[in-house]
C-alpha positions as protocol buffer text, in pm:
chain_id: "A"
residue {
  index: 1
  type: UNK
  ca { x: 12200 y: 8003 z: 9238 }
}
residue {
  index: 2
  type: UNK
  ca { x: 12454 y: 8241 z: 9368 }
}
residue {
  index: 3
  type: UNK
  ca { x: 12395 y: 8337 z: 9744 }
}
residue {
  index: 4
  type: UNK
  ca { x: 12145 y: 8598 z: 9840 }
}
residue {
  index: 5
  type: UNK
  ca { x: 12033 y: 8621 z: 9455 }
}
residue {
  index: 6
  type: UNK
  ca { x: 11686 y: 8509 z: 9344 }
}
residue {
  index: 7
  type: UNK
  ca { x: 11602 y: 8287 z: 9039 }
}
residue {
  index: 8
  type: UNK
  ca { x: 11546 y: 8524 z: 8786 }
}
residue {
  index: 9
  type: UNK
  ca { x: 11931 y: 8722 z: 8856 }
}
residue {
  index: 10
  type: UNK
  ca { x: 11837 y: 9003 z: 9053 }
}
residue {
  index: 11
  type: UNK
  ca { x: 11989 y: 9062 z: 9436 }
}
residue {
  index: 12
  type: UNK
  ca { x: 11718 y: 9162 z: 9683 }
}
residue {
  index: 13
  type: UNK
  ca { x: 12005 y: 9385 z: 9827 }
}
residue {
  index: 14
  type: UNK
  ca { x: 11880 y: 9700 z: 9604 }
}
residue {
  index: 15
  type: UNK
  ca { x: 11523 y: 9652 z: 9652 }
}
residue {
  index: 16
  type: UNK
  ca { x: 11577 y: 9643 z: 10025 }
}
residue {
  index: 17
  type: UNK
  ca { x: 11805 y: 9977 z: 10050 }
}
residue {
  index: 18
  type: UNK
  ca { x: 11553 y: 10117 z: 9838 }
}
residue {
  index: 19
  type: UNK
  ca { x: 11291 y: 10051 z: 10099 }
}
residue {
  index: 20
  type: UNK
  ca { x: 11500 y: 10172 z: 10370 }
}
residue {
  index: 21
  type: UNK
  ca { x: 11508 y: 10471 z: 10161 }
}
residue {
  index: 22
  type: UNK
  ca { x: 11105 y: 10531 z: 10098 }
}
residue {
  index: 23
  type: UNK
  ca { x: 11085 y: 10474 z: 10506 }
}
residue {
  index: 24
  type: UNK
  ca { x: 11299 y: 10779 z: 10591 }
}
residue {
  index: 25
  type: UNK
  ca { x: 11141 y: 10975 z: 10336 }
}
residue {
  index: 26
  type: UNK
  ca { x: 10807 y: 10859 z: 10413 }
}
residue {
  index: 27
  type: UNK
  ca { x: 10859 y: 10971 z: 10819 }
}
residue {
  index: 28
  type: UNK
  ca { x: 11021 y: 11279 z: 10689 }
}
residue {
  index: 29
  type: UNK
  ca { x: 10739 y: 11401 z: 10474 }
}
residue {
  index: 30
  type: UNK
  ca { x: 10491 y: 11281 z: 10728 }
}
residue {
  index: 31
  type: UNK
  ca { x: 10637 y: 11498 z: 11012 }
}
residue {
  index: 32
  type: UNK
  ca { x: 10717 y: 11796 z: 10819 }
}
residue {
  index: 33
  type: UNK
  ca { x: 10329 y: 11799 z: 10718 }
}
residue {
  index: 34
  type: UNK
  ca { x: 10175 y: 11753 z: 11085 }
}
residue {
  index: 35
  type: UNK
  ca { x: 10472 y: 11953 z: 11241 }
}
residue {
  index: 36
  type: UNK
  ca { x: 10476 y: 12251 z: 10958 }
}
residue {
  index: 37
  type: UNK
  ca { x: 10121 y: 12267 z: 10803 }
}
residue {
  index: 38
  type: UNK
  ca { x: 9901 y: 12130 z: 11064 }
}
residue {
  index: 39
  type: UNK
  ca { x: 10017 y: 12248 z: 11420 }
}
residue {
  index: 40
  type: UNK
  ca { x: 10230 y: 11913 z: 11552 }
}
residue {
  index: 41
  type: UNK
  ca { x: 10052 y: 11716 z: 11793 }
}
residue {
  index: 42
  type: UNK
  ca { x: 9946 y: 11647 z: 12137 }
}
residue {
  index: 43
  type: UNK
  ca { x: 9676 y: 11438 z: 12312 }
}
residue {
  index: 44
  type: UNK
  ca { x: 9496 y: 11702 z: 12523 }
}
residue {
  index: 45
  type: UNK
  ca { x: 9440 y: 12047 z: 12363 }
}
residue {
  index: 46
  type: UNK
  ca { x: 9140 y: 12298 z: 12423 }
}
residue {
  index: 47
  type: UNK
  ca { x: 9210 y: 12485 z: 12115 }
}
residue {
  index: 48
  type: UNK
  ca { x: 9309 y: 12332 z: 11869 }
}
residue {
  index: 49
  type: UNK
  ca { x: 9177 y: 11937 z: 11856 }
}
residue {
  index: 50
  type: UNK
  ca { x: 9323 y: 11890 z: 11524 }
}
residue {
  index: 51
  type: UNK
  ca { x: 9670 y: 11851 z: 11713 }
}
residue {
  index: 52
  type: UNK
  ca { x: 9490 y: 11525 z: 11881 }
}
residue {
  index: 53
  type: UNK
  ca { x: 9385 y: 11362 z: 11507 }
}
residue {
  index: 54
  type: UNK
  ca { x: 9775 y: 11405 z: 11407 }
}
residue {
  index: 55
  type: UNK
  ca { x: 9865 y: 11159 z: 11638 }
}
residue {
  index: 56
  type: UNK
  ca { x: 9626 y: 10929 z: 11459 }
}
residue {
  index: 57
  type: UNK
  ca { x: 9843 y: 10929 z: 11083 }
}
residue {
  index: 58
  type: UNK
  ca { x: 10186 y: 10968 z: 11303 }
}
residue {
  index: 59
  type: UNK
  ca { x: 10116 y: 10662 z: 11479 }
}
residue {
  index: 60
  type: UNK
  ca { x: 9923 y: 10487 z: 11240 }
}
residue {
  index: 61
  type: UNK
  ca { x: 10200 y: 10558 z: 10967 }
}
residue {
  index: 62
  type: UNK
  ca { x: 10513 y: 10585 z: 11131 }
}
residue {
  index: 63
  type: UNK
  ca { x: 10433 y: 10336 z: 11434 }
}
residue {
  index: 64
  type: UNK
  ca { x: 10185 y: 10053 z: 11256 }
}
residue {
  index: 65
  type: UNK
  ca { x: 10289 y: 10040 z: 10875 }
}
residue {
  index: 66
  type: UNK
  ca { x: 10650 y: 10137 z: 10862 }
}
residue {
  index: 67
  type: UNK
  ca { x: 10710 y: 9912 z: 11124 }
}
residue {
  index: 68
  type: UNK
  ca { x: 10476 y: 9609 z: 11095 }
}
residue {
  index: 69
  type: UNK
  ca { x: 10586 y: 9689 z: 10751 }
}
residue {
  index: 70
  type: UNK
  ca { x: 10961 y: 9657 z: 10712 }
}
residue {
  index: 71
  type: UNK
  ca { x: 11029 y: 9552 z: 11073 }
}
residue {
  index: 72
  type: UNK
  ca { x: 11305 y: 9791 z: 11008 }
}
residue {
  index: 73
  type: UNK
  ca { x: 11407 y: 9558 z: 10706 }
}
residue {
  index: 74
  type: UNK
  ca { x: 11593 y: 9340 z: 10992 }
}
residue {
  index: 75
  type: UNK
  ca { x: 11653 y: 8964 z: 10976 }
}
residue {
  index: 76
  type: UNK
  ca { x: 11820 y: 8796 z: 11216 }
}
residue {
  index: 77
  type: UNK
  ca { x: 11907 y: 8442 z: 11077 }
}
residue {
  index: 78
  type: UNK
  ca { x: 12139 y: 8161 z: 11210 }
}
residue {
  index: 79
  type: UNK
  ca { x: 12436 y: 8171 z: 10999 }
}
residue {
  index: 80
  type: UNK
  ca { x: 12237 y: 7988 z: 10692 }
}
residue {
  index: 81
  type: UNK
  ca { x: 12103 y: 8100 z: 10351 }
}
residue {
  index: 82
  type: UNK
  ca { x: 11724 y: 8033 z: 10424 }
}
residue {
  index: 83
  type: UNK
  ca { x: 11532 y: 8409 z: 10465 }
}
residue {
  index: 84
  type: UNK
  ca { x: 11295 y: 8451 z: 10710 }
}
residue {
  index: 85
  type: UNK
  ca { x: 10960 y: 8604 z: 10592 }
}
residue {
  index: 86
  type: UNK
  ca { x: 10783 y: 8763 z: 10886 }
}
residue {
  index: 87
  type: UNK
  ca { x: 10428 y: 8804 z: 10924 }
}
residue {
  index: 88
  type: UNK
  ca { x: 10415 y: 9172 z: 10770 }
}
residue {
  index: 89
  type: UNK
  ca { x: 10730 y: 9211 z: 10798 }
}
residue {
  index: 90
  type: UNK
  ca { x: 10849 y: 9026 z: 10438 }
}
residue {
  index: 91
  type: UNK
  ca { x: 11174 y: 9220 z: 10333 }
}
residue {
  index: 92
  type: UNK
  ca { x: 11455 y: 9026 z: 10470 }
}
residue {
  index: 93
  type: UNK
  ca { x: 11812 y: 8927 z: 10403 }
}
residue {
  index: 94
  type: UNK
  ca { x: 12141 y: 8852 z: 10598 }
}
residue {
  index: 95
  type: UNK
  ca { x: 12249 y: 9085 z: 10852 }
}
residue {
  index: 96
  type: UNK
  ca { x: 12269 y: 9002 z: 11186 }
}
residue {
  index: 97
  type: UNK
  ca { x: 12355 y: 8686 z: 11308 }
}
residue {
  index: 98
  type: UNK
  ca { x: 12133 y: 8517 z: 11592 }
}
residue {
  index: 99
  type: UNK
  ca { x: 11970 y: 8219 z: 11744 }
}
residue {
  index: 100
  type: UNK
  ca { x: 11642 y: 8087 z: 11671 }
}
residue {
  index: 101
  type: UNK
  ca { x: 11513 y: 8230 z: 12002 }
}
residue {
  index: 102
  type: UNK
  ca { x: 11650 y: 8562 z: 11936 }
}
residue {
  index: 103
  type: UNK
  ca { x: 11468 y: 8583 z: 11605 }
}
residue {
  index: 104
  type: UNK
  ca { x: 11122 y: 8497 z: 11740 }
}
residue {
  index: 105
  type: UNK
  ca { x: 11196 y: 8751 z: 12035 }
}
residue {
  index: 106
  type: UNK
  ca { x: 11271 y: 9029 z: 11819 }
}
residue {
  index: 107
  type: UNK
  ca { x: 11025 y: 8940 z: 11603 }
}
residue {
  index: 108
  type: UNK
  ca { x: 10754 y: 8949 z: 11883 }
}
residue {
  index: 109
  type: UNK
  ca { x: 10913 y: 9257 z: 12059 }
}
residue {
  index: 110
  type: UNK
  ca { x: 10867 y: 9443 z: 11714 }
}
residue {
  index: 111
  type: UNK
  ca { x: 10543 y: 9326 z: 11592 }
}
residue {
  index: 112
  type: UNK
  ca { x: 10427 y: 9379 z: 11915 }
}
residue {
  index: 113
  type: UNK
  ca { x: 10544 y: 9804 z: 11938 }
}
residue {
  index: 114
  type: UNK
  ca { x: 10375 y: 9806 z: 11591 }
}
residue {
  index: 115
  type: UNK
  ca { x: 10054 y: 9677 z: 11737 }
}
residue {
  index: 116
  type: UNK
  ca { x: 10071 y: 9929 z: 12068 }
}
residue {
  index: 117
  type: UNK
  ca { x: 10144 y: 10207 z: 11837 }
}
residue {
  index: 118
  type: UNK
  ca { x: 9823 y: 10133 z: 11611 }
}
residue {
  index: 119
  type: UNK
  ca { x: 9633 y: 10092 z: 11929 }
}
residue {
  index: 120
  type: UNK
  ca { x: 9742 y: 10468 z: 12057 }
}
residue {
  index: 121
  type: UNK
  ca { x: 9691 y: 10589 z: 11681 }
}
residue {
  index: 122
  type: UNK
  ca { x: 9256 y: 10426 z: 11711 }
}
residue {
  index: 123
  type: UNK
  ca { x: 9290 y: 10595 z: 12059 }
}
residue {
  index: 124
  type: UNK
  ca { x: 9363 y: 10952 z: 11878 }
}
residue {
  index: 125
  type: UNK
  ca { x: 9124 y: 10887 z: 11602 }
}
residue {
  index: 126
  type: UNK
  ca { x: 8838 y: 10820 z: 11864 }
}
residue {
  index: 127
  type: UNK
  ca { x: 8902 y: 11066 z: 12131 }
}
residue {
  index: 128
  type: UNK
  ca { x: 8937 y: 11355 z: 11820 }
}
residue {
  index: 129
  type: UNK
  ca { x: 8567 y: 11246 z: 11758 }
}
residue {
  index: 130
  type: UNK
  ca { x: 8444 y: 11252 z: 12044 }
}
residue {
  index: 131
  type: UNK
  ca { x: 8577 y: 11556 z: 12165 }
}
residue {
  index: 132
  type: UNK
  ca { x: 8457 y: 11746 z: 11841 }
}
residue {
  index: 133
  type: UNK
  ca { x: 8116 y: 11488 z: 11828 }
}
residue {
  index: 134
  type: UNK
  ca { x: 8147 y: 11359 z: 11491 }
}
residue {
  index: 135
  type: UNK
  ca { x: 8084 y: 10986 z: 11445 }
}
residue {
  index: 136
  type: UNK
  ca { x: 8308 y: 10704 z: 11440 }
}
residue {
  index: 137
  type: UNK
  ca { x: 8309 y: 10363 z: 11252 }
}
residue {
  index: 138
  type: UNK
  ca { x: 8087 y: 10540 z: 10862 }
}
residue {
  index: 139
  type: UNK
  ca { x: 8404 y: 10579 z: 10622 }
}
residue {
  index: 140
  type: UNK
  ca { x: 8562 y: 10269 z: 10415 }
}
residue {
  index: 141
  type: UNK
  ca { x: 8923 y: 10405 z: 10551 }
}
residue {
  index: 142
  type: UNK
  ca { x: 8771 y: 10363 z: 10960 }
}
residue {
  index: 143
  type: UNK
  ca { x: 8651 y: 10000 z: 10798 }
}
residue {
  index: 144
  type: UNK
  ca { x: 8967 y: 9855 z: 10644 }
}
residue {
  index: 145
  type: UNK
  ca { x: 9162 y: 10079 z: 10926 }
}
residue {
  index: 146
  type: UNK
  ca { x: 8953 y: 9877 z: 11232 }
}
residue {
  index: 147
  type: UNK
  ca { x: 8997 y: 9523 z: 11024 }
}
residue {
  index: 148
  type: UNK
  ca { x: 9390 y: 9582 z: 10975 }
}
residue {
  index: 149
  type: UNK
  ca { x: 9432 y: 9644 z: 11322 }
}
residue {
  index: 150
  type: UNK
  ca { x: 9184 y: 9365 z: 11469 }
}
residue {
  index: 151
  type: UNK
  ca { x: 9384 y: 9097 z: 11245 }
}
residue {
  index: 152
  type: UNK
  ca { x: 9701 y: 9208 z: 11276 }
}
residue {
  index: 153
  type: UNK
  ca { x: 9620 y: 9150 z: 11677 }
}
residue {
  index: 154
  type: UNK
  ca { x: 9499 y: 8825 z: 11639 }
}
residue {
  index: 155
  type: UNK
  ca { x: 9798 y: 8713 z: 11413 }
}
residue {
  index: 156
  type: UNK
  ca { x: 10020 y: 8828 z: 11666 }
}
residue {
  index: 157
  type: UNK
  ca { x: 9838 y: 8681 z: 11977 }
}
residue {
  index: 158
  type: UNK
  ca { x: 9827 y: 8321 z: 11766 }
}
residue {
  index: 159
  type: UNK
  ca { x: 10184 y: 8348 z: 11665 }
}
residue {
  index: 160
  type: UNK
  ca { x: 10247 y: 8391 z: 12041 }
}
residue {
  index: 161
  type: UNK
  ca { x: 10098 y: 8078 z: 12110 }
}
residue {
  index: 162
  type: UNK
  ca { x: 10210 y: 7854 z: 11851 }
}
residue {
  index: 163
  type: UNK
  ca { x: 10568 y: 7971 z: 11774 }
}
residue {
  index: 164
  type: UNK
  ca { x: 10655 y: 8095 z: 12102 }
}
residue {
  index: 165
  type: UNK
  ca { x: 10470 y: 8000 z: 12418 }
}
residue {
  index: 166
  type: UNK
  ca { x: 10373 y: 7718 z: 12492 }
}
residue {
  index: 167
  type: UNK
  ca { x: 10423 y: 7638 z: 12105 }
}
residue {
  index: 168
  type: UNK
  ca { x: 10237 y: 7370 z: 11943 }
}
residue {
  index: 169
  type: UNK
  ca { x: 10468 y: 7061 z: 11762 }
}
residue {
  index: 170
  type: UNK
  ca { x: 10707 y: 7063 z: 11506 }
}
residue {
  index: 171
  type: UNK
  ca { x: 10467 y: 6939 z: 11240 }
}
residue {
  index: 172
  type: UNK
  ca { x: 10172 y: 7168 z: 11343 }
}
residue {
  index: 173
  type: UNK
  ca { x: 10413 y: 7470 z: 11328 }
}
residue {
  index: 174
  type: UNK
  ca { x: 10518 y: 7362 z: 10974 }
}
residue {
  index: 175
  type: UNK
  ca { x: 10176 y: 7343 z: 10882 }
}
residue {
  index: 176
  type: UNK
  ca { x: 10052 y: 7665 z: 10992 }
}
residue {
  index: 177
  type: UNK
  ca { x: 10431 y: 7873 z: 10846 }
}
residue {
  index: 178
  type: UNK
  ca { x: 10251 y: 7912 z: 10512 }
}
residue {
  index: 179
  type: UNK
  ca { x: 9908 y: 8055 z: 10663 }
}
residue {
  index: 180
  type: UNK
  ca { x: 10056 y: 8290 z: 10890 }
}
residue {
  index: 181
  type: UNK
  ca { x: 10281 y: 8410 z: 10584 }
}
residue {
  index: 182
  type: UNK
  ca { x: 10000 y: 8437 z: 10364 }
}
residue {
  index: 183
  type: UNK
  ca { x: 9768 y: 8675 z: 10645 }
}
residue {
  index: 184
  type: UNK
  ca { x: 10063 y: 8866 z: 10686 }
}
residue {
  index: 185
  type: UNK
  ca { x: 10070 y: 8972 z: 10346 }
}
residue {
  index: 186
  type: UNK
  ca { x: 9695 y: 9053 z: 10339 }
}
residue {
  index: 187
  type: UNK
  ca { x: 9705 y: 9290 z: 10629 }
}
residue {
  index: 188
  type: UNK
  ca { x: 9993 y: 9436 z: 10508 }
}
residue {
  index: 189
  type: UNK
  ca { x: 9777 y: 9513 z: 10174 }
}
residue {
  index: 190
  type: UNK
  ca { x: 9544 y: 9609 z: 10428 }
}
residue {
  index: 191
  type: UNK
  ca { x: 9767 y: 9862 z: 10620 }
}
residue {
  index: 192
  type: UNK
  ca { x: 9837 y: 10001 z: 10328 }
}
residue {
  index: 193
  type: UNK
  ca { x: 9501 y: 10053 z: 10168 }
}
residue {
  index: 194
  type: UNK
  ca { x: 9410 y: 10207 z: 10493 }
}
residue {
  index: 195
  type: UNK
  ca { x: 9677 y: 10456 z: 10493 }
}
residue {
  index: 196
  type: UNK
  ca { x: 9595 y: 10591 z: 10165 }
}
residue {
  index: 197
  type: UNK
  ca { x: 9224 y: 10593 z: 10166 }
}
residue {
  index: 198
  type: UNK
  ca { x: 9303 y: 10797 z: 10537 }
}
residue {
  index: 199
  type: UNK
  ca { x: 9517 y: 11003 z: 10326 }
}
residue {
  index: 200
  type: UNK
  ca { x: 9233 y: 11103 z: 10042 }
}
residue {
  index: 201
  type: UNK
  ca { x: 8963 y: 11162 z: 10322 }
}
residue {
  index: 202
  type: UNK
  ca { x: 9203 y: 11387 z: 10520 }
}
residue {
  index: 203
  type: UNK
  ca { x: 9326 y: 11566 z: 10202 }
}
residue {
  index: 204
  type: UNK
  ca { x: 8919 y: 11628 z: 10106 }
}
residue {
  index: 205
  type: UNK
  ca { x: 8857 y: 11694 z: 10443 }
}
residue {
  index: 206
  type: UNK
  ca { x: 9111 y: 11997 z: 10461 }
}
residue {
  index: 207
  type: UNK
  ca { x: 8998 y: 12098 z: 10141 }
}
residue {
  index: 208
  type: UNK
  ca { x: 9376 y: 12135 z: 10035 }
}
residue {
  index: 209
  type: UNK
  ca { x: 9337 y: 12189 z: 9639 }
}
residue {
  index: 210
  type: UNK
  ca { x: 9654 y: 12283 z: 9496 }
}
residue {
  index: 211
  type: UNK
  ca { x: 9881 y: 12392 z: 9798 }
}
residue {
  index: 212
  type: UNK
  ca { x: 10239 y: 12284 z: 9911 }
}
residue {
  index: 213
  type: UNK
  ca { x: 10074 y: 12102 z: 10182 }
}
residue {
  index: 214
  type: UNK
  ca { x: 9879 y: 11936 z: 9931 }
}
residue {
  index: 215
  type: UNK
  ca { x: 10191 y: 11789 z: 9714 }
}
residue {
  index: 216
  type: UNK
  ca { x: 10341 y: 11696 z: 10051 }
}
residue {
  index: 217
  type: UNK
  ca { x: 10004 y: 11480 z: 10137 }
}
residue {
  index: 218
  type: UNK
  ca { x: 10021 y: 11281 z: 9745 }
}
residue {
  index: 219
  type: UNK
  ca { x: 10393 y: 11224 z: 9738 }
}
residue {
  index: 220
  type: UNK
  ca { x: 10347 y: 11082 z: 10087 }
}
residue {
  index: 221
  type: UNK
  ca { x: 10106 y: 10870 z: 9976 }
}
residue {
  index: 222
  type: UNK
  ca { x: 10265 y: 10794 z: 9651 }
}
residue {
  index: 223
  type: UNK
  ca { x: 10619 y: 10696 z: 9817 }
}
residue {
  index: 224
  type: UNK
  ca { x: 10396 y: 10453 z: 10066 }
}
residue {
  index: 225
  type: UNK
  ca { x: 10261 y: 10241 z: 9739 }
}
residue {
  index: 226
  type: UNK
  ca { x: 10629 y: 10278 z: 9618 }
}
residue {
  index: 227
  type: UNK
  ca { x: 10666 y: 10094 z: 9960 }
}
residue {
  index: 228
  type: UNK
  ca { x: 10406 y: 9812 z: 9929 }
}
residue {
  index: 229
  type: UNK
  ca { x: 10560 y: 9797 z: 9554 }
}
residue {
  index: 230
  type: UNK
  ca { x: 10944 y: 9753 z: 9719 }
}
residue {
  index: 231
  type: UNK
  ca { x: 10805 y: 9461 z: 10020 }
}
residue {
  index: 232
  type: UNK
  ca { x: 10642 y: 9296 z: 9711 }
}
residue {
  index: 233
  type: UNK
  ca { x: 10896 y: 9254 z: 9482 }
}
residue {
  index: 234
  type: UNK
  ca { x: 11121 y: 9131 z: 9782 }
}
residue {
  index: 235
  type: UNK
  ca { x: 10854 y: 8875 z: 9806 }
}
residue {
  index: 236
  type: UNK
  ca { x: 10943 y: 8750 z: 9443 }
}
residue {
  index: 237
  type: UNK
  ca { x: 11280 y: 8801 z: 9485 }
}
């Protein structure tokens, strides 16, 4: 099997430029519709709260599933052909060169900015209700939203301890690889799922119909299943 080439002929080279691709377009489209349309953003405002909400979908978007996402597409492998398939992070190939501790500390380091940012984008979320009084915790978006971000803590804090510090043995890491793959796929599913469900209830919520800032809102959401679509096929690949 020729190097960097899956079993049924097709490079994962493409796939992953392509994904590198949706990302920038993704952030693009996101920023031009909370910068543009809905005022930008801020965390205190006396007039306008909705400027406190947009840092929920910038964070949550741009911070938690691009990131915990793609992990900026980066793999940093030791010289070998073997791919390393991060928790949520599952689009890999050769580009940087590293040791094994390197890898788990940027790794950590990057799952680890995903998780703060998803933790500031809840903040935004909660303090936007509050402020305004509406409840928290009713819609199936705040349900798979809360979930995603609960397990994609605990994943982190258990790779922590058995990959990195004080790390359990040889054998017991070997054993748990294939479960800690297979969770990160299912919250990335879930990040996903939660994006565009948040993007449906903020479209009905604005009432949007057919507008400008309407298209902007679907092909954002469109481009992030395109997304999920790309970090699959990488998967096969």
């Amino acid at each position: 099997m020729a190097k960097g080439r899956s079993s049924i002929g097709f490079s994962a080279l493409p796939v992953t430029i392509f994904a590198h691709l949706l990302v920038i377009a993704i952030a693009t489209l996101l920023l031009v519709w909370l910068l543009h349309f809905q005022d930008g953003f801020a965390f205190k405002s006396k007039i306008n709260k909705g400027k406190i909400f947009n840092l929920h979908p910038l964070f949550m978007v741009i911070g938690f599933v691009l990131i915990a996402g793609e992990e900026i597409t980066l793999c940093f492998i030791n010289g070998e052909t073997n791919y390393i398939y991060d928790e949520s992070a599952i689009m890999a190939y050769k580009t940087v060169p590293a040791t094994r501790k390197v890898q788990k500390v940027v790794h950590l380091l990057l799952h680890l900015i995903a998780l703060l940012a998803g933790i500031v984008g809840i903040y935004a979320v909660f303090k936007f209700h509050h402020e305004l009084g509406i409840a928290n915790m009713y819609t199936l978006h705040s349900w798979f939203g809360m979930s995603t971000i609960c397990l994609f803590g605990l994943q982190w804090l258990l790779a922590f301890y058995s990959f990195w510090f004080p790390g359990a043995q040889s054998s017991t890491r070997a054993k748990l690889a294939p479960w800690h793959i297979f969770l990160g796929i299912v919250i990335f599913l879930m990040a996903i799922l939660s994006a565009e469900t948040g993007l449906v209830e903020r479209f009905s919520f604005l009432k949007l119909g057919r507008t400008q800032e309407a298209l902007i809102v679907n092909f954002t959401g469109l481009l992030l299943f395109l997304f999920a679509v790309s970090v699959g096929f990488t998967v096969i690949l």
